[in-house]
VODRENVO-513838 format. One record per residue: residue in one letter; x, y, z of N, C-alpha, C, O, CB in turn; residue number from 1. Coordinates in steps of 0.05 Angstrom, whole numbers, m for minus. Glycine has a CB too. Example, Ala and Ser with C-alpha at 12.3 -4.5 7.8 and 13.67 -1.06 7.14 Angstrom:
REM residues 2
<r 'A' <264 m114 156> <246 m90 156> <264 m66 156> <285 m66 169> <226 m89 181> 1>,
<r 'S' <257 m45 142> <273 m21 143> <258 1 157> <268 23 161> <282 m12 114> 2>,
REM end
This chain:
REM residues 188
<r 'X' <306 m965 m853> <313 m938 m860> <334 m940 m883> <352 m956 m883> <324 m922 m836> 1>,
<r 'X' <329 m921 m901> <356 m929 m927> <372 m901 m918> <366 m880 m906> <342 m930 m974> 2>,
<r 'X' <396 m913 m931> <423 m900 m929> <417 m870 m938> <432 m856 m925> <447 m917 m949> 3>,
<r 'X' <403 m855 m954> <395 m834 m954> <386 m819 m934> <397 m798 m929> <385 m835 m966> 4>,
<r 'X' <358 m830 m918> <348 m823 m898> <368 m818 m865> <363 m802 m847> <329 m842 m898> 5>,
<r 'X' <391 m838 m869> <404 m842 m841> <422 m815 m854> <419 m798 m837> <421 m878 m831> 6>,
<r 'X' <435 m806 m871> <456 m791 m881> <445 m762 m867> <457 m751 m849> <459 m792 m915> 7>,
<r 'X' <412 m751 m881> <402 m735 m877> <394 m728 m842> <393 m706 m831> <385 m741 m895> 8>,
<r 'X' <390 m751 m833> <383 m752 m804> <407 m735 m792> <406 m713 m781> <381 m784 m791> 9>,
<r 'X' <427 m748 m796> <458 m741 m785> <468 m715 m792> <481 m702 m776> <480 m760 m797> 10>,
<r 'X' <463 m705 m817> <468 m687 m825> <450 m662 m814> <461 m640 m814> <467 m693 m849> 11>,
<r 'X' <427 m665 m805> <411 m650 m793> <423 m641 m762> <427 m619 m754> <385 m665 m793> 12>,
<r 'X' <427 m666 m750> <440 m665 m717> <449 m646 m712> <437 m631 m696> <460 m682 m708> 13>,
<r 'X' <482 m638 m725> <490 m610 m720> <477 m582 m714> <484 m565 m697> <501 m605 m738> 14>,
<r 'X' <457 m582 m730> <435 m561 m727> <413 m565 m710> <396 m547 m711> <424 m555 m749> 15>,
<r 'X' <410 m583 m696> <389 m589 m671> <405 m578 m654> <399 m557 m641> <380 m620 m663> 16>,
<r 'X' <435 m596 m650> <436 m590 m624> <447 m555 m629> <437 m540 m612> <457 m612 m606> 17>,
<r 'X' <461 m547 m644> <460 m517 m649> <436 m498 m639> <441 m479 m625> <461 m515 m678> 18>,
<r 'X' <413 m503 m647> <395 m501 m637> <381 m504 m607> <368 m485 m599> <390 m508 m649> 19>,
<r 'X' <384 m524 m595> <376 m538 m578> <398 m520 m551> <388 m515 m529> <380 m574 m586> 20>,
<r 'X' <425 m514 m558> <445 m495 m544> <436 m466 m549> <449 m451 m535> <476 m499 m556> 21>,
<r 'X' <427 m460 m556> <422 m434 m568> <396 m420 m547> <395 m398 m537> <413 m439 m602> 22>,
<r 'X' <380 m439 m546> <346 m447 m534> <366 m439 m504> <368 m417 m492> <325 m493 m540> 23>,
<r 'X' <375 m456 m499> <384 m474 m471> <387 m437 m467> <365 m425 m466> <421 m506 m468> 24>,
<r 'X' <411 m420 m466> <431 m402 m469> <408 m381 m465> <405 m371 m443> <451 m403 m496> 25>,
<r 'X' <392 m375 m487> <369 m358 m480> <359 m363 m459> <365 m347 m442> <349 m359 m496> 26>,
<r 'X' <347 m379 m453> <330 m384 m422> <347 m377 m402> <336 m363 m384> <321 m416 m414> 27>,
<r 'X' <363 m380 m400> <384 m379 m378> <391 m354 m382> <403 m348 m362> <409 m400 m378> 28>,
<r 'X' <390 m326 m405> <405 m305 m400> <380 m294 m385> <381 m279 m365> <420 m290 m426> 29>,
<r 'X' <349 m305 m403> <330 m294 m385> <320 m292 m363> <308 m273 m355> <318 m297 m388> 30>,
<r 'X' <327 m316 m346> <325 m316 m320> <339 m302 m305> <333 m292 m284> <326 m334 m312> 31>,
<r 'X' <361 m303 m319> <383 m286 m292> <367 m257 m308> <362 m241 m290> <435 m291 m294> 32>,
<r 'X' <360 m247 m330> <347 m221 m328> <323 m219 m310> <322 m197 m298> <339 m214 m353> 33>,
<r 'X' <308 m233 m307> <287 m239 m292> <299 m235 m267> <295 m214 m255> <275 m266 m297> 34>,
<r 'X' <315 m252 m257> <322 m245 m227> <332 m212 m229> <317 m197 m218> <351 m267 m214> 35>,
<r 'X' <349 m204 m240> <354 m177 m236> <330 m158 m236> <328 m137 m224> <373 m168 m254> 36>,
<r 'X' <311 m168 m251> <286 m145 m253> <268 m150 m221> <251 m136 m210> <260 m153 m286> 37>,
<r 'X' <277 m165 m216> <259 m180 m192> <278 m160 m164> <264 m148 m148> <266 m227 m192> 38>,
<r 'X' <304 m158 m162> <322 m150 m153> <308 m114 m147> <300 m101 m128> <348 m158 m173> 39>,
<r 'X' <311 m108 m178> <308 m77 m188> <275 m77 m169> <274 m66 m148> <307 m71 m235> 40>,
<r 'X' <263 m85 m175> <234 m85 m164> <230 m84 m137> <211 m71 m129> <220 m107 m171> 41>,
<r 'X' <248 m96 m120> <251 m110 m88> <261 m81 m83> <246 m66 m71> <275 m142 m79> 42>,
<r 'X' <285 m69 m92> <286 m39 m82> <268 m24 m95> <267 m1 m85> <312 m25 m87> 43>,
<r 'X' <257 m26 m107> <239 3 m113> <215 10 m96> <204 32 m92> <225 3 m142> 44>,
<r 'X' <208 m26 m81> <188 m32 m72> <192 m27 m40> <172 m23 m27> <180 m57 m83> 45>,
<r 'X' <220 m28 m26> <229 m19 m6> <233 11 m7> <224 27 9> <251 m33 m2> 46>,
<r 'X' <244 16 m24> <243 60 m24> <221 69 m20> <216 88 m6> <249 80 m55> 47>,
<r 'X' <205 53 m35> <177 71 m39> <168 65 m7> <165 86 5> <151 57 m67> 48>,
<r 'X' <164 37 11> <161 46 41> <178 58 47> <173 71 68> <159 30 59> 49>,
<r 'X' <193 61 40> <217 79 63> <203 114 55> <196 131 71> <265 73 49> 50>,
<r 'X' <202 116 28> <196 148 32> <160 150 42> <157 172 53> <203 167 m6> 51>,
<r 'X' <141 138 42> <120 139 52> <122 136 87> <108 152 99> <104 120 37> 52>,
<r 'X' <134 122 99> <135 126 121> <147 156 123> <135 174 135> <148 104 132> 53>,
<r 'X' <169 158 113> <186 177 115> <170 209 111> <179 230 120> <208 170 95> 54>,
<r 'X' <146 206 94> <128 229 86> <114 229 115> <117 248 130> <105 224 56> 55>,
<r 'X' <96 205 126> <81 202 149> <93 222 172> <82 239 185> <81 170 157> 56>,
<r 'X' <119 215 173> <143 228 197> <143 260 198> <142 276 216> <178 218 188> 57>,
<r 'X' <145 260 168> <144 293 173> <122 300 178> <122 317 195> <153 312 153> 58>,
<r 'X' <93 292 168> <72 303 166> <56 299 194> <35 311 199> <59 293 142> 59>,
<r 'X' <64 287 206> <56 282 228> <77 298 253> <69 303 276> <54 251 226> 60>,
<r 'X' <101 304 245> <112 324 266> <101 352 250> <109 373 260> <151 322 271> 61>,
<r 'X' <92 354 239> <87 381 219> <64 383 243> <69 399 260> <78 379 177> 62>,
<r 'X' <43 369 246> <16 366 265> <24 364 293> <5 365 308> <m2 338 259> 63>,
<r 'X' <46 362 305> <59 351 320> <41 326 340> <32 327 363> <70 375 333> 64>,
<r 'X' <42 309 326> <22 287 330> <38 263 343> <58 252 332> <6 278 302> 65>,
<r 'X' <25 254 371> <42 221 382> <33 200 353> <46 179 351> <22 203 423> 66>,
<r 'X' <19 205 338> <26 179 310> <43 176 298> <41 159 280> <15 178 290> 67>,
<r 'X' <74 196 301> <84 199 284> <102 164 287> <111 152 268> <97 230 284> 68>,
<r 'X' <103 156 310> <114 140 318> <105 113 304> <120 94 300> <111 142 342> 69>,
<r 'X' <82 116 298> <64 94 283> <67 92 255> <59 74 240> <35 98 288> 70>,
<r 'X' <79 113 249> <79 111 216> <91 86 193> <88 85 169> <94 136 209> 71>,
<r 'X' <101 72 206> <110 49 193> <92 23 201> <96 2 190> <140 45 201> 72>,
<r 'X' <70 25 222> <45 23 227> <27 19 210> <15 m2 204> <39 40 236> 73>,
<r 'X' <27 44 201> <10 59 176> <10 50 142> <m6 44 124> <21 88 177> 74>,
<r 'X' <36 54 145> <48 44 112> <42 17 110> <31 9 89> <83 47 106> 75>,
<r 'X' <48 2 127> <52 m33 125> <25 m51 128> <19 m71 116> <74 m45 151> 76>,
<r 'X' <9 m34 152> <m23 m45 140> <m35 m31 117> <m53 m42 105> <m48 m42 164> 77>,
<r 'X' <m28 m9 110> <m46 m3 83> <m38 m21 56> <m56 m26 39> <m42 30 73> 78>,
<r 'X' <m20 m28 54> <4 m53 36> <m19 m70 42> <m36 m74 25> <43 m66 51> 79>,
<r 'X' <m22 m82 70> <m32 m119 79> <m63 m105 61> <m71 m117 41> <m37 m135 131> 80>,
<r 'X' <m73 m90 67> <m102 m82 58> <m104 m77 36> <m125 m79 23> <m113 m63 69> 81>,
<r 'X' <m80 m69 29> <m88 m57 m9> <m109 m25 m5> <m129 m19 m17> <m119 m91 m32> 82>,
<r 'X' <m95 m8 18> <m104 17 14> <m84 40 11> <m61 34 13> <m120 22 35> 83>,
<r 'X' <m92 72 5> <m75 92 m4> <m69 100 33> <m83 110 50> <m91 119 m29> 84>,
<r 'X' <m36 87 30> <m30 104 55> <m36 119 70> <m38 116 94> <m20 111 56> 85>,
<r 'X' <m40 138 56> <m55 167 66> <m76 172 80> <m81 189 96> <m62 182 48> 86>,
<r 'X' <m93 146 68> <m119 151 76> <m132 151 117> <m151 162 128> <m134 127 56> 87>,
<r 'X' <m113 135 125> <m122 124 145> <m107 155 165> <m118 166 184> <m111 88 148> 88>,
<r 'X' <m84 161 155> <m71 182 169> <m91 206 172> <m98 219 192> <m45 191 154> 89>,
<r 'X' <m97 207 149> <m116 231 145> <m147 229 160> <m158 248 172> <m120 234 111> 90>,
<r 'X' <m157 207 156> <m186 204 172> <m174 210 215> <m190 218 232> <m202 158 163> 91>,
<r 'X' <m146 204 219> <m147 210 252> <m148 235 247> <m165 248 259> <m121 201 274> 92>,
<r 'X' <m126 250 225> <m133 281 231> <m157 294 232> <m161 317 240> <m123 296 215> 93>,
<r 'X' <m172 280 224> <m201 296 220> <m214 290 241> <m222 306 258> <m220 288 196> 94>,
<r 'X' <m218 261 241> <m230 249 272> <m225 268 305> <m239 280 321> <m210 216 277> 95>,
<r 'X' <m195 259 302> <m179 269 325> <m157 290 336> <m147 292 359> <m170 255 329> 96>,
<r 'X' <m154 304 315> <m143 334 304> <m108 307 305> <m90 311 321> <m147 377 336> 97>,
<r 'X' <m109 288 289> <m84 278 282> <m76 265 313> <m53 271 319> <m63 302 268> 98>,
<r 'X' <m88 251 333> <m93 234 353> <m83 254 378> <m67 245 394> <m77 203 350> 99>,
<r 'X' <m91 278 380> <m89 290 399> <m103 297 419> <m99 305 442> <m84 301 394> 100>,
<r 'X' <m131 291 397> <m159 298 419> <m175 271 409> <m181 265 386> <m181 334 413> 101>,
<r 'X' <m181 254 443> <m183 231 436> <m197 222 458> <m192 238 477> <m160 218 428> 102>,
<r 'X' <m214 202 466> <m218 195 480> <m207 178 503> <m206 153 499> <m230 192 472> 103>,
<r 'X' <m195 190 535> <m169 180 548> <m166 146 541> <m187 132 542> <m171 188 584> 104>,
<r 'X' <m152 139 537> <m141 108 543> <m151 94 519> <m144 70 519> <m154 92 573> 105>,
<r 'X' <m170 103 492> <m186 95 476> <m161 86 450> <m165 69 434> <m211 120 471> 106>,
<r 'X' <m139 100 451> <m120 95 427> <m131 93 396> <m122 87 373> <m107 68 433> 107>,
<r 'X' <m160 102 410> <m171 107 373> <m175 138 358> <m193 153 365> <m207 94 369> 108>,
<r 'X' <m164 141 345> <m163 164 344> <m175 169 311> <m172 190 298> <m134 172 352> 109>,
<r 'X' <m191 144 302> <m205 145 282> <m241 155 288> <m256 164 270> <m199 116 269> 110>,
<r 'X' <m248 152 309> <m272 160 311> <m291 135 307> <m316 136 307> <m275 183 293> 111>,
<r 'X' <m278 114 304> <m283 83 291> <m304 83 311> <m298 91 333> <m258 55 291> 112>,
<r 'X' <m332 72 305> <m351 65 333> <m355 86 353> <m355 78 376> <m339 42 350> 113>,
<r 'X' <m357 106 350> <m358 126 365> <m379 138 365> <m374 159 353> <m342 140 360> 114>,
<r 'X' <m411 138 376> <m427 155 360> <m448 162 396> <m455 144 411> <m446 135 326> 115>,
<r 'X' <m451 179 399> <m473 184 420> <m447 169 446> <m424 162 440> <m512 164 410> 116>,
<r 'X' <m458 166 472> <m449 145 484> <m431 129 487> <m415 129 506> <m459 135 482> 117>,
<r 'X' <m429 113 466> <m416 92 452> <m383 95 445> <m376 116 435> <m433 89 427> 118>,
<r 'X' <m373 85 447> <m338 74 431> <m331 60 443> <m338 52 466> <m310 92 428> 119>,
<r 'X' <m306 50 421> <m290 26 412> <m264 27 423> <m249 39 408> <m288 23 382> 120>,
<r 'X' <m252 16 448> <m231 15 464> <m204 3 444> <m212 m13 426> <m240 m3 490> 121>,
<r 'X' <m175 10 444> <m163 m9 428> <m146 m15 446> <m149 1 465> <m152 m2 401> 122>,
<r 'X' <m126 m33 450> <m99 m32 472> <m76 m18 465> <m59 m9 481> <m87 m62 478> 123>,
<r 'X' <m74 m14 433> <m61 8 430> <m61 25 403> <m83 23 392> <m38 1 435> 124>,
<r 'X' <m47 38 391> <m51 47 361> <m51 30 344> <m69 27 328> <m35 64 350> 125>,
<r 'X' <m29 13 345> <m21 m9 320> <m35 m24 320> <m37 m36 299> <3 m23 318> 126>,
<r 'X' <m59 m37 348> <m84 m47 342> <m108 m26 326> <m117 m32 304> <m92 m56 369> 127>,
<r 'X' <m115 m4 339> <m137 1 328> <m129 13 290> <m146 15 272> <m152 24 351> 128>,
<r 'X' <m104 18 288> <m89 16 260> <m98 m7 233> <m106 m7 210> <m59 8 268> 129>,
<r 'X' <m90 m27 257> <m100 m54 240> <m129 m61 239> <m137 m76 221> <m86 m81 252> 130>,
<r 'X' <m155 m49 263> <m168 m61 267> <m188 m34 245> <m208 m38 232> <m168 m71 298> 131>,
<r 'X' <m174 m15 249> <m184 m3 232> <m194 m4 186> <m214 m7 172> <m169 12 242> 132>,
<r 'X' <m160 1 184> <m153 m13 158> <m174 m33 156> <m192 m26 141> <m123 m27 158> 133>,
<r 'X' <m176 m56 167> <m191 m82 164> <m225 m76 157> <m240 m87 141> <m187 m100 193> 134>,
<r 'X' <m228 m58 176> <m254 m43 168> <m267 m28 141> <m289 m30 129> <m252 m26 184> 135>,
<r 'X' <m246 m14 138> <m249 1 115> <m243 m20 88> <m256 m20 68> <m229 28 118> 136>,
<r 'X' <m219 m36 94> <m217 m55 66> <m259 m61 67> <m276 m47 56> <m189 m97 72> 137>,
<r 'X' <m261 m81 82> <m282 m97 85> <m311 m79 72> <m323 m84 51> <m282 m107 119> 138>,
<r 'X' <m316 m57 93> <m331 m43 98> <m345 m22 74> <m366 m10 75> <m320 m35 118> 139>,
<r 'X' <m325 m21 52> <m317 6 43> <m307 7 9> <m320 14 m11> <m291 15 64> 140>,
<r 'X' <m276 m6 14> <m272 m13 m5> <m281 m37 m25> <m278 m38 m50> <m256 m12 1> 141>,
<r 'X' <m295 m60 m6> <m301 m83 m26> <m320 m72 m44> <m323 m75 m68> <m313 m110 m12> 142>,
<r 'X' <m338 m51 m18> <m371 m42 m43> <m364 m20 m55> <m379 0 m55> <m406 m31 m27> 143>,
<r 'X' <m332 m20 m73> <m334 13 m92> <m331 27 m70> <m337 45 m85> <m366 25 m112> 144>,
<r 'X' <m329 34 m54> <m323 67 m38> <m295 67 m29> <m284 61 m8> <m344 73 m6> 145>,
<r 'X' <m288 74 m46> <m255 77 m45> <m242 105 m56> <m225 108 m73> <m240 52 m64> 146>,
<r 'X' <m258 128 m41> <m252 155 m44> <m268 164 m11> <m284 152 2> <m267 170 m76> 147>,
<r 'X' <m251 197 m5> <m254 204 17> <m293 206 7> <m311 194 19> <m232 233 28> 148>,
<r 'X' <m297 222 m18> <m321 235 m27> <m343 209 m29> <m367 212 m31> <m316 253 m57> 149>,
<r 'X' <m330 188 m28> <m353 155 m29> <m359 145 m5> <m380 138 5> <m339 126 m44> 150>,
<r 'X' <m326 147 8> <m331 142 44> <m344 161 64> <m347 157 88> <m304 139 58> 151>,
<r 'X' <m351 182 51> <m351 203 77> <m381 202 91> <m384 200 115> <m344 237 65> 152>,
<r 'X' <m410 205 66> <m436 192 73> <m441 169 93> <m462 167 106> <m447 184 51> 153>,
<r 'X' <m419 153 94> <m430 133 106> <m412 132 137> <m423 130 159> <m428 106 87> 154>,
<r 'X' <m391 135 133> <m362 141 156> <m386 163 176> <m395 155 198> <m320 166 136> 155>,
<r 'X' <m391 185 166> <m390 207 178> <m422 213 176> <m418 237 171> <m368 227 166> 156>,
<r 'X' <m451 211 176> <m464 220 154> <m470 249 164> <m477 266 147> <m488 201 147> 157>,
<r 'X' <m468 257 194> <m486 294 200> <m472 305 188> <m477 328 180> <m490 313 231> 158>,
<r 'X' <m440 289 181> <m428 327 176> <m411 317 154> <m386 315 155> <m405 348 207> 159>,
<r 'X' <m425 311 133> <m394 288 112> <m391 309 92> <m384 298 71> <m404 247 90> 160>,
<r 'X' <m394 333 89> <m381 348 74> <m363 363 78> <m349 376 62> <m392 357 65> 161>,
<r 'X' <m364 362 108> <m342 371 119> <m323 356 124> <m301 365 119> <m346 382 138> 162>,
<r 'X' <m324 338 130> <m311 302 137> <m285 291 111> <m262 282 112> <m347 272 133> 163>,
<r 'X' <m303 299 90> <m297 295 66> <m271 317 56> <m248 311 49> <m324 297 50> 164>,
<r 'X' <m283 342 60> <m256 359 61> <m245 355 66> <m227 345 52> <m249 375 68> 165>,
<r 'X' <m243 356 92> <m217 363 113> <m195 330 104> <m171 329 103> <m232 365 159> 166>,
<r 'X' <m214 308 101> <m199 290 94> <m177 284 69> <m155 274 65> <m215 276 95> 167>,
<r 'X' <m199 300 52> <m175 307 26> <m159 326 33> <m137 324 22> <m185 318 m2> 168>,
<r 'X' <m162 349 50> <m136 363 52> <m119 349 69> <m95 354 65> <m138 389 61> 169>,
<r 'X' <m124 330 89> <m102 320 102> <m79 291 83> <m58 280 89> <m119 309 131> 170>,
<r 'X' <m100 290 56> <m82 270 46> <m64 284 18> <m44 276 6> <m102 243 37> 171>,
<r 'X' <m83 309 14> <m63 325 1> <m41 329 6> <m22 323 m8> <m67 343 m3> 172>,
<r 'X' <m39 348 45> <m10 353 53> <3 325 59> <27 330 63> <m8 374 80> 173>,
<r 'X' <1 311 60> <16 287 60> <29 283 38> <53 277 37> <2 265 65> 174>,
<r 'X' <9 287 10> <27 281 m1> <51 301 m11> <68 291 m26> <16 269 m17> 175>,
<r 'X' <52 328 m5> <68 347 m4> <96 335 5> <118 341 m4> <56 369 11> 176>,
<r 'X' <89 314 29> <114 314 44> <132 287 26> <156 284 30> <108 307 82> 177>,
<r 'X' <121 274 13> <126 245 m15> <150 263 m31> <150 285 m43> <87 237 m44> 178>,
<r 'X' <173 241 m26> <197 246 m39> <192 244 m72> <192 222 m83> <218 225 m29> 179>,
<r 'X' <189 263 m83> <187 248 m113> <201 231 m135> <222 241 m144> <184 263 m124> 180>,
<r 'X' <196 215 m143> <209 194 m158> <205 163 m147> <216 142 m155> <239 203 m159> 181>,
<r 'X' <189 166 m128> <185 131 m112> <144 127 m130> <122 130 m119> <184 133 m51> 182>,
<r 'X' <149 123 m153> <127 112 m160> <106 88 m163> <87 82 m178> <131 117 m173> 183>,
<r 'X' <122 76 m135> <97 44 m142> <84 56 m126> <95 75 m115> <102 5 m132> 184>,
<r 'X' <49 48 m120> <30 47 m117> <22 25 m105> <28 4 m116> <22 53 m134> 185>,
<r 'X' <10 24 m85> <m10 m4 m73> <m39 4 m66> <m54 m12 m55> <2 m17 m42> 186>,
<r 'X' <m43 21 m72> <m84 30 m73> <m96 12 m96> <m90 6 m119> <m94 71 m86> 187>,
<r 'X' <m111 8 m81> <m126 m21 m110> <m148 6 m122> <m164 2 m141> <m157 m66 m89> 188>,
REM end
């Protein structure tokens, strides 16, 4: 290497590592921004259950319905499923005038398996909740039917225009009772 080349090398250094500190400093202001957005996110993502249960509560003493108890039930498998909260609340009201009229000891108050004869026993709500949800992801949502007006033909078929109503009005007033300003979303 000639004495030019080593001068230039050296002379450069200052400005690497200038650089090289600079790099370092950025990454590091980003991450800790990153964690704070991560932070900011973790509450927004807790409010938003807190006011959906919190909508369930009223809307369900509004019906004066034993689900109201379940409503955090409700919120937390539609999350595991990737469905609109609402939806599952709203199919008992229609099913079961909101789990009041039900078949004794059946805890289903979705109408799930229910046809002639026939139904589907659960041991309690937060089972047939989950066992439900699971259904409808599977059943429903995988093939596109991810509206009351897509589900209702097949859920319901003698009477799905009525089925279909009543289901959108029960997820309308629900959402009447939704604190406004909690905007995440978990409906795929």
């Amino acid at each position: 290497m000639t004495k030019k080349g080593l001068i230039l090398q050296v002379n450069i250094l200052p400005f690497i590592l200038v650089y090289l500190a600079t790099a370092t400093s950025n990454v590091a202001a980003k991450s800790k921004q990153n964690e704070v957005s991560i932070e900011v996110l973790d509450r927004q993502i807790e409010r938003s259950r807190k006011d959906r249960i919190e909508a369930l509560e009223k809307f369900f003493d509004e019906f004066k319905s034993p689900l109201k108890a379940n409503a955090e039930t409700f919120v937390d498998v539609a999350d595991k499923y990737s469905l609109d909260y609402k939806l599952l609340p709203a199919i008992s009201c229609m099913e079961s005038s909101c789990g009041k009229k039900l078949i004794e000891g059946s805890y289903n108050p979705f109408g799930w398996g229910i046809y002639g004869n026939n139904a589907i026993y659960f041991k309690s709500y937060d089972e047939a909740i989950e066992t439900v949800a699971k259904g409808i992801k599977e059943n429903y949502l995988e093939k596109g039917l991810d509206t009351p007006e897509k589900i209702a033909p097949i859920y319901t078929p003698p009477n799905y225009i009525n089925w279909r109503n009543g289901v959108t009005f029960f997820i309308n007033k629900i959402d009447s009772f939704r604190q406004a300003g909690s905007e995440v979303q978990f409906a795929s």
